[in-house]
N, CA, C and O atoms as a GROMACS GRO file, in nm:
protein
  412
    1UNK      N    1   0.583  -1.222   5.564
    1UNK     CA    2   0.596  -1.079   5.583
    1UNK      C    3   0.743  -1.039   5.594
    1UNK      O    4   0.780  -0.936   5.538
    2UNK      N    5   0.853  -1.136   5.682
    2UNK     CA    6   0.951  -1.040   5.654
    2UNK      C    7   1.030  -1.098   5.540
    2UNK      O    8   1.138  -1.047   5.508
    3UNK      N    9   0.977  -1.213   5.469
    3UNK     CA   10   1.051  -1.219   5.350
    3UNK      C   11   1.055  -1.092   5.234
    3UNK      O   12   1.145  -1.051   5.160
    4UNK      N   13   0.905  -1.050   5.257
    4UNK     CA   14   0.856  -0.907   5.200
    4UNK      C   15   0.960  -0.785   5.232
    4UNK      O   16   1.033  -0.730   5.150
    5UNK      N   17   0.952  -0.767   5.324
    5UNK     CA   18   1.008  -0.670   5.404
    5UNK      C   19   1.175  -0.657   5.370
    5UNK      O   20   1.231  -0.552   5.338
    6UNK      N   21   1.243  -0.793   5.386
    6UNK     CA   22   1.416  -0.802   5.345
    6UNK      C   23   1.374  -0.838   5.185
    6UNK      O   24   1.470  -0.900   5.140
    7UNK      N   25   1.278  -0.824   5.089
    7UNK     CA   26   1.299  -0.818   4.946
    7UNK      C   27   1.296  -0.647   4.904
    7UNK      O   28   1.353  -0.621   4.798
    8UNK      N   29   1.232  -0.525   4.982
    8UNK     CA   30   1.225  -0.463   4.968
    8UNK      C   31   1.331  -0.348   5.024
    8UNK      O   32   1.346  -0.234   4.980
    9UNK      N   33   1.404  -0.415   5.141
    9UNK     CA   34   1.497  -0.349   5.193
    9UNK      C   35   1.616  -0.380   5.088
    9UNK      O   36   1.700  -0.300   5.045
   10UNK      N   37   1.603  -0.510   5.058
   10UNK     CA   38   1.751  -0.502   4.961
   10UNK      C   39   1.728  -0.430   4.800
   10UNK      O   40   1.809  -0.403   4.711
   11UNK      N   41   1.593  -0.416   4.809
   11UNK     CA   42   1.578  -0.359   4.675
   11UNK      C   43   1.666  -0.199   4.672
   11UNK      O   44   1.744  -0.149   4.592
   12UNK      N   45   1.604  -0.153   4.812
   12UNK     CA   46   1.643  -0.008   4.826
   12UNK      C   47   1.800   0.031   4.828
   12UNK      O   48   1.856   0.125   4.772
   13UNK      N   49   1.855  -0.068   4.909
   13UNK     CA   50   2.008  -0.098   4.896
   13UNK      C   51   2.048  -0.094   4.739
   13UNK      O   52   2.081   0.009   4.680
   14UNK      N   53   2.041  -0.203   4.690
   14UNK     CA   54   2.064  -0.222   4.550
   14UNK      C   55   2.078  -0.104   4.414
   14UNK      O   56   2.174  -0.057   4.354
   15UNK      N   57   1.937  -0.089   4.403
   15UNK     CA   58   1.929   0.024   4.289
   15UNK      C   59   1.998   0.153   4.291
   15UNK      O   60   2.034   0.204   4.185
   16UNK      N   61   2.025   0.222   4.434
   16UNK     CA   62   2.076   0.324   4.402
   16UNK      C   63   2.266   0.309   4.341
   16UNK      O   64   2.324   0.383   4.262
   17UNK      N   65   2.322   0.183   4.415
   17UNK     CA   66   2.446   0.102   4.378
   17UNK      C   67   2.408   0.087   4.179
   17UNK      O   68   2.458   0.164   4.097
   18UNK      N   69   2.341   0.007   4.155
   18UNK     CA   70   2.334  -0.036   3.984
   18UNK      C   71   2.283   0.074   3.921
   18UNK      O   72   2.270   0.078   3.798
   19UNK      N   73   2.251   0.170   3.998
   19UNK     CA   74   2.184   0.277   3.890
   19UNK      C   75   2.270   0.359   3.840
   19UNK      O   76   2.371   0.399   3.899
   20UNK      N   77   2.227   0.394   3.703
   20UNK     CA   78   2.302   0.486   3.622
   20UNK      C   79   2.301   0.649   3.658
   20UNK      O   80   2.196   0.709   3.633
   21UNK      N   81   2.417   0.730   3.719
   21UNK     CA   82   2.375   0.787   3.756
   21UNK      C   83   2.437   0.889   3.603
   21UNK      O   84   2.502   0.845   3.508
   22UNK      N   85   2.391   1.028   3.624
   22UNK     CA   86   2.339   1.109   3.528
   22UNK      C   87   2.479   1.155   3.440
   22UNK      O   88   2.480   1.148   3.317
   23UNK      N   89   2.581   1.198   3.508
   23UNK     CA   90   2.666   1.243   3.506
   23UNK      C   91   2.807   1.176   3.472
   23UNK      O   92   2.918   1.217   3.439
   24UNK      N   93   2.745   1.046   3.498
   24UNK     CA   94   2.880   0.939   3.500
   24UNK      C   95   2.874   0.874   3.400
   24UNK      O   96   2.768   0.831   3.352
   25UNK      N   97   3.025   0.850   3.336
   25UNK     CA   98   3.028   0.768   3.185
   25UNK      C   99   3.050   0.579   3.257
   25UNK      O  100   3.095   0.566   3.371
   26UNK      N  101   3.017   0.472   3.186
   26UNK     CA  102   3.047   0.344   3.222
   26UNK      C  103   3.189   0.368   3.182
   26UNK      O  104   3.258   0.382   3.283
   27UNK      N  105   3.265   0.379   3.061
   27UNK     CA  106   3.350   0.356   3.024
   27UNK      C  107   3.391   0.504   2.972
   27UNK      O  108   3.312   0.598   2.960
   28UNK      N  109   3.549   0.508   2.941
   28UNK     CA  110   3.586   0.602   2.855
   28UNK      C  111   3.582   0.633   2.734
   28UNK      O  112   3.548   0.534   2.669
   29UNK      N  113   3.605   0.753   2.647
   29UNK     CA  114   3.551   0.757   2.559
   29UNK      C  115   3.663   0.722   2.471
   29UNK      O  116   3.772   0.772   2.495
   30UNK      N  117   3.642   0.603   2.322
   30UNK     CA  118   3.764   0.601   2.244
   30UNK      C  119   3.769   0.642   2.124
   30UNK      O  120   3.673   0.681   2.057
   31UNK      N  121   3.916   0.631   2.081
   31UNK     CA  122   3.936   0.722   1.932
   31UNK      C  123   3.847   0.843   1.903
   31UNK      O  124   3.763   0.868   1.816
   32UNK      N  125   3.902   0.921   2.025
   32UNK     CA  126   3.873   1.065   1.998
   32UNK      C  127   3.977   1.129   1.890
   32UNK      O  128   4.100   1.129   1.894
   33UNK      N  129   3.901   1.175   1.805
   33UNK     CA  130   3.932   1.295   1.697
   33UNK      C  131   3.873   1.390   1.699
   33UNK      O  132   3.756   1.385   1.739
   34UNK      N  133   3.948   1.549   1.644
   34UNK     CA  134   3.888   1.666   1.645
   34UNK      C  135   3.845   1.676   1.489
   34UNK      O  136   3.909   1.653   1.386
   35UNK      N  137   3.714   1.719   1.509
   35UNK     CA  138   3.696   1.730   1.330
   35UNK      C  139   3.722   1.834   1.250
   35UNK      O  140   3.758   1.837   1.133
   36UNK      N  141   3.690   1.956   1.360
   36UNK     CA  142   3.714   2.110   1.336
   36UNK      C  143   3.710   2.189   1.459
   36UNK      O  144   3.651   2.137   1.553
   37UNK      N  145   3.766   2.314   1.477
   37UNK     CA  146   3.785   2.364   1.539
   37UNK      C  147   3.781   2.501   1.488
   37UNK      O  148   3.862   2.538   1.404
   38UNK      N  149   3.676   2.590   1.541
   38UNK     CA  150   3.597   2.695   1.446
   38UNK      C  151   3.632   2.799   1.550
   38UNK      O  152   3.611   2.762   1.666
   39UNK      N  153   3.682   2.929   1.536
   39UNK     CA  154   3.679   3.058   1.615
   39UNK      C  155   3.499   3.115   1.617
   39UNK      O  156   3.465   3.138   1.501
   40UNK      N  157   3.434   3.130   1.676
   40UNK     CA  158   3.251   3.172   1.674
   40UNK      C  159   3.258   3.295   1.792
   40UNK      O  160   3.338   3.331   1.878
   41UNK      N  161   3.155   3.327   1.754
   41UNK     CA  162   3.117   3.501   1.868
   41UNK      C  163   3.157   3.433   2.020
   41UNK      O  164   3.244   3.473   2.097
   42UNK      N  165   3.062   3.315   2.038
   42UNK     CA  166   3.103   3.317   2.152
   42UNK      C  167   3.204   3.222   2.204
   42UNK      O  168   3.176   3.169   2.312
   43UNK      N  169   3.327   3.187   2.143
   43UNK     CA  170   3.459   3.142   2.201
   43UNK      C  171   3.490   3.047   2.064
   43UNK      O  172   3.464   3.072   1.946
   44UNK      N  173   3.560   2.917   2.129
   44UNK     CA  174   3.634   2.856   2.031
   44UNK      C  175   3.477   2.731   2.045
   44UNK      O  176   3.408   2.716   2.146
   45UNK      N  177   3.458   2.659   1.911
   45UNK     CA  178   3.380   2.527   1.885
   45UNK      C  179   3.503   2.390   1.834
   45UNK      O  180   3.577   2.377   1.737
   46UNK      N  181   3.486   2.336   1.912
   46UNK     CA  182   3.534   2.198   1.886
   46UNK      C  183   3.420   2.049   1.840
   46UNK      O  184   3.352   1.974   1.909
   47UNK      N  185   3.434   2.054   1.763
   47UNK     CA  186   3.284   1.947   1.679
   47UNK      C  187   3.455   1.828   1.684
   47UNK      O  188   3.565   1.829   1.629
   48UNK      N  189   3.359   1.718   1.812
   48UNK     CA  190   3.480   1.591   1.828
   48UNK      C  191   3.384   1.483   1.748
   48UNK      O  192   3.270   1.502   1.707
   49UNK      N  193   3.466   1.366   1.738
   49UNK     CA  194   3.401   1.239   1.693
   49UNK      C  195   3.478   1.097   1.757
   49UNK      O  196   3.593   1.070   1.723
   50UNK      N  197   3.418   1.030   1.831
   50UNK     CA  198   3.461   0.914   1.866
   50UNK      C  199   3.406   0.813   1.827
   50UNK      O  200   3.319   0.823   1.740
   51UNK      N  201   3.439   0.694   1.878
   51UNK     CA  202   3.354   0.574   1.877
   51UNK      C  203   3.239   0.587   1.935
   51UNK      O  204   3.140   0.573   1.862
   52UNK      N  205   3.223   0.607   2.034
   52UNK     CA  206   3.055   0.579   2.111
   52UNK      C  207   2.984   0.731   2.005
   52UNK      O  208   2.868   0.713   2.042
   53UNK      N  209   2.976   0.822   1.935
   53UNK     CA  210   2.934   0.914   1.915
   53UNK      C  211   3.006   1.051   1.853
   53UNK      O  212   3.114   1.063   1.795
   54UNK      N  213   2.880   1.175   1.898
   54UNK     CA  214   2.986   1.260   1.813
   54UNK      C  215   2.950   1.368   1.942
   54UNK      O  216   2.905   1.297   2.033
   55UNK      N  217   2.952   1.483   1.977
   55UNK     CA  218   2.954   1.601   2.006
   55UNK      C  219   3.077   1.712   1.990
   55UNK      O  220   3.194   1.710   1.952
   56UNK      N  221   2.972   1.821   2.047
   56UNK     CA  222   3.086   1.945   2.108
   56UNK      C  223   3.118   1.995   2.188
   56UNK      O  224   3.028   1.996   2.272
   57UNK      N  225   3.206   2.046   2.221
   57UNK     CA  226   3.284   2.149   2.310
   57UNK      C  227   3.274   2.252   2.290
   57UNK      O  228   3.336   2.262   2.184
   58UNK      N  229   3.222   2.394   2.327
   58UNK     CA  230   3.285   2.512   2.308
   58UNK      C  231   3.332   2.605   2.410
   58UNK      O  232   3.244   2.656   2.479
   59UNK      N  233   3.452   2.637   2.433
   59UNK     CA  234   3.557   2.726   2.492
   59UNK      C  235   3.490   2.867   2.481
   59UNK      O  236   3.462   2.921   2.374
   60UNK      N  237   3.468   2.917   2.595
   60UNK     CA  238   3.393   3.048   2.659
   60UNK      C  239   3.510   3.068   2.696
   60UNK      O  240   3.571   2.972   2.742
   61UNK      N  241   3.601   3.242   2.685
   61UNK     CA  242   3.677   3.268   2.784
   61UNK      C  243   3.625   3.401   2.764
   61UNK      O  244   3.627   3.445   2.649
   62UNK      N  245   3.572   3.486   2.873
   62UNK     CA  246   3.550   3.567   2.895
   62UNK      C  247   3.612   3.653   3.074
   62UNK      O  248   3.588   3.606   3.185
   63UNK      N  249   3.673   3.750   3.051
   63UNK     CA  250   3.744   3.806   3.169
   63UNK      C  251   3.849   3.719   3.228
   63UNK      O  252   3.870   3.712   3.349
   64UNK      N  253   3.900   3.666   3.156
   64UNK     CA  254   4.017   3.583   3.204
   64UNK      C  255   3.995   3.416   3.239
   64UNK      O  256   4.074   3.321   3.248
   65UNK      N  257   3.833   3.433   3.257
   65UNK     CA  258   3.780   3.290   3.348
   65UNK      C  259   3.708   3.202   3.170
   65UNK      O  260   3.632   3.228   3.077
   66UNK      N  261   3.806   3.085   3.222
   66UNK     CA  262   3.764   2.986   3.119
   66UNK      C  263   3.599   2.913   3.144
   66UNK      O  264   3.571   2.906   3.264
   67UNK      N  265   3.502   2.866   3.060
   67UNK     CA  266   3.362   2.793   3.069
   67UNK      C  267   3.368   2.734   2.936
   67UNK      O  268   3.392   2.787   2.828
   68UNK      N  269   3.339   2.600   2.968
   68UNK     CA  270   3.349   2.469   2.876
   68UNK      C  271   3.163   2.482   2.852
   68UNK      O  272   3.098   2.559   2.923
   69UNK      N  273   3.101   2.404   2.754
   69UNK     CA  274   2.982   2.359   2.781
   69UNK      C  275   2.961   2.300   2.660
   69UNK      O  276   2.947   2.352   2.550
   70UNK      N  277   2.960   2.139   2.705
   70UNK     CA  278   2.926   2.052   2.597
   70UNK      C  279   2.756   2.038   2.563
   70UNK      O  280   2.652   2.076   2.617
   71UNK      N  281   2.800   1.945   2.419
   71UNK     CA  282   2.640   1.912   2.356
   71UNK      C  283   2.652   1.807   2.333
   71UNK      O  284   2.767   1.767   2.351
   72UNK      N  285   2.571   1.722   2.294
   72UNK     CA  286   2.588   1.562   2.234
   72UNK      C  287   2.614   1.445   2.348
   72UNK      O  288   2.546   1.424   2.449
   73UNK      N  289   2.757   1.359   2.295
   73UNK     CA  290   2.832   1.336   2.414
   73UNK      C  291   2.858   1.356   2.495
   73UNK      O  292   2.880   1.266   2.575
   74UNK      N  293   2.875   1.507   2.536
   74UNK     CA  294   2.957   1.581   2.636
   74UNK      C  295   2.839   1.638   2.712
   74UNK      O  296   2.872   1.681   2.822
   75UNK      N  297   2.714   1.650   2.685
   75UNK     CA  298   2.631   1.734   2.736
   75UNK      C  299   2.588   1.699   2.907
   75UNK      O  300   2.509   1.762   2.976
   76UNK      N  301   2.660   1.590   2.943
   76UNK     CA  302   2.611   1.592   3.076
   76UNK      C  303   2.798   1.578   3.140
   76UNK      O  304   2.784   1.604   3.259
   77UNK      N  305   2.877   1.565   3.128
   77UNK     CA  306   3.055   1.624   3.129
   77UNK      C  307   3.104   1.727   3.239
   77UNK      O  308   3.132   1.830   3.179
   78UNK      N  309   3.117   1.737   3.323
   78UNK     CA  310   3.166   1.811   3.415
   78UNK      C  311   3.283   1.938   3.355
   78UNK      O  312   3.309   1.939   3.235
   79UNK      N  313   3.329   2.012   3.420
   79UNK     CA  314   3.392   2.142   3.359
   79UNK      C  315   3.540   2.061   3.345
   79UNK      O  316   3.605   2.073   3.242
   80UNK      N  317   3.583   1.984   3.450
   80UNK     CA  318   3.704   1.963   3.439
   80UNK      C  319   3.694   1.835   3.363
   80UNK      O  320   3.801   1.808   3.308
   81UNK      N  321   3.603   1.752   3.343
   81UNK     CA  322   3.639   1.652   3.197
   81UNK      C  323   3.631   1.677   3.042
   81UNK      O  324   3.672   1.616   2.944
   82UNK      N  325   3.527   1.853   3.071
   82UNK     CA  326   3.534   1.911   2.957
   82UNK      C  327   3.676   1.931   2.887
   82UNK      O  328   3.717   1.871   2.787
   83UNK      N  329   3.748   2.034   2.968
   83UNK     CA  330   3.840   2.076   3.017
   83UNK      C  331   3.983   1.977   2.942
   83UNK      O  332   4.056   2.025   2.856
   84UNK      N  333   3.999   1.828   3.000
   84UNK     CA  334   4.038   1.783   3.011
   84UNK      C  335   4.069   1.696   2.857
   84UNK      O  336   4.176   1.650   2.817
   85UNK      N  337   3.938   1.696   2.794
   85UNK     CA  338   3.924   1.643   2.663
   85UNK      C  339   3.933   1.723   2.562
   85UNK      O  340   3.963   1.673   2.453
   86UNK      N  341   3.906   1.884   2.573
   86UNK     CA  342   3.922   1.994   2.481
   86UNK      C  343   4.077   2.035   2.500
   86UNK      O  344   4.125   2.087   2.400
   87UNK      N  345   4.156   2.023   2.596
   87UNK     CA  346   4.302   2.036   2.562
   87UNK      C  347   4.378   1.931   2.478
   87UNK      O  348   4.469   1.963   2.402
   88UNK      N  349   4.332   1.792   2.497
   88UNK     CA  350   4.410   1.728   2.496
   88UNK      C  351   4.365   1.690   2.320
   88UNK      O  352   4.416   1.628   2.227
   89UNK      N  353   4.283   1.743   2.336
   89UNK     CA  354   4.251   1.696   2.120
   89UNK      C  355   4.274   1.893   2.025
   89UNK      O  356   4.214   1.931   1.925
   90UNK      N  357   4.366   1.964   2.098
   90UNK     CA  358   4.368   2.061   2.018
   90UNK      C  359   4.524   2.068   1.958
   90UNK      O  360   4.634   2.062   2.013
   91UNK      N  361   4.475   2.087   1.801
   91UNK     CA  362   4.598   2.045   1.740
   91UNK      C  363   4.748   2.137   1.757
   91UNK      O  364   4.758   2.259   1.741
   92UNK      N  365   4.851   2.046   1.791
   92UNK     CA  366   4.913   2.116   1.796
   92UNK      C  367   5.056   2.142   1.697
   92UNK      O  368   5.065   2.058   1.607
   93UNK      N  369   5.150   2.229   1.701
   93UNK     CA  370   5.266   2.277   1.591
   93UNK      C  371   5.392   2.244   1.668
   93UNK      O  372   5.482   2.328   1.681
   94UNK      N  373   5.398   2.122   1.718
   94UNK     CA  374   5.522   2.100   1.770
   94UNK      C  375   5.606   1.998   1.663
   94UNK      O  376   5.726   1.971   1.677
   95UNK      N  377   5.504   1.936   1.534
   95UNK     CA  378   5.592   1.902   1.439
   95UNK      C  379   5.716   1.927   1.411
   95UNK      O  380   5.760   2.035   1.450
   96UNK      N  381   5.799   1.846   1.345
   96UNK     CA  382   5.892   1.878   1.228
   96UNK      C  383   5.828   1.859   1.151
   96UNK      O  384   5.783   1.745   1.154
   97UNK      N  385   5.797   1.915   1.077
   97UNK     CA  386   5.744   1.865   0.897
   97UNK      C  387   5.881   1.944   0.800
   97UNK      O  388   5.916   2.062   0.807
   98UNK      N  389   5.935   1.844   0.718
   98UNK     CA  390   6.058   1.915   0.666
   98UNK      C  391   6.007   1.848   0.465
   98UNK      O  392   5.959   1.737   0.443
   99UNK      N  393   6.018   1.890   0.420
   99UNK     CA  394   6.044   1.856   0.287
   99UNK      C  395   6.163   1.845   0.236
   99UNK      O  396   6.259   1.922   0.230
  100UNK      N  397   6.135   1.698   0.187
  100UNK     CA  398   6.222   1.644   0.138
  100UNK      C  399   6.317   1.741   0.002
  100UNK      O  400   6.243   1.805  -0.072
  101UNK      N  401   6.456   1.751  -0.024
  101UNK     CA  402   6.547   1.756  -0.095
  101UNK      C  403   6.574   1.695  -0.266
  101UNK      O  404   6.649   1.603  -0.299
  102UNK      N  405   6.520   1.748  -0.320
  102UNK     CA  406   6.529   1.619  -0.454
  102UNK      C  407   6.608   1.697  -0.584
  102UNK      O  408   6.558   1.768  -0.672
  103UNK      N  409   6.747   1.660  -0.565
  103UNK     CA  410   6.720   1.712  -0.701
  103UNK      C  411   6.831   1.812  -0.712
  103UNK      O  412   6.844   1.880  -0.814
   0.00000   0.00000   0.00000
């Protein structure tokens, strides 16, 4: 009986530790690329593509206040990892791009 008893107590311990919880990635996500980045009624669409998968992002700014809300990949993503991954893959014009002289 209490072998029963300490198999079931450590069970209860255990699982909530190994369990996957809803919200949380195991790992990060790699070779993120933006594929497009579309102006739509309701804000900006970012259609990404990584290794583990593909989803989207789309950028709500309405009254000043920014709202992220992913699909796919992202669909379970918190505002600030939304956030965090839609800045950092939007292309930017800080290039030089110069053409070359020939001639």
């Amino acid at each position: 009986m209490k072998r029963t008893a300490l198999g079931v107590l450590c069970l209860l311990i255990a699982l909530p530790i190994f369990a996957d919880s809803p919200g949380a990635r195991k790992m990060p996500l790699t070779m993120q690329r933006c594929v497009s980045l579309e102006h739509t009624a309701s804000g900006w669409r970012m259609q990404i593509l990584c290794r583990e998968g593909k989803g989207v992002i789309v950028l709500a700014d309405a009254a000043g206040t920014s709202h992220y809300q992913g699909t796919g990949i992202f669909a379970e993503s918190s505002q600030k990892e939304l956030d965090a991954t839609y800045q950092s893959l939007i292309p930017r014009d800080d290039s030089r791009f110069e053409l070359m002289q020939l001639g």
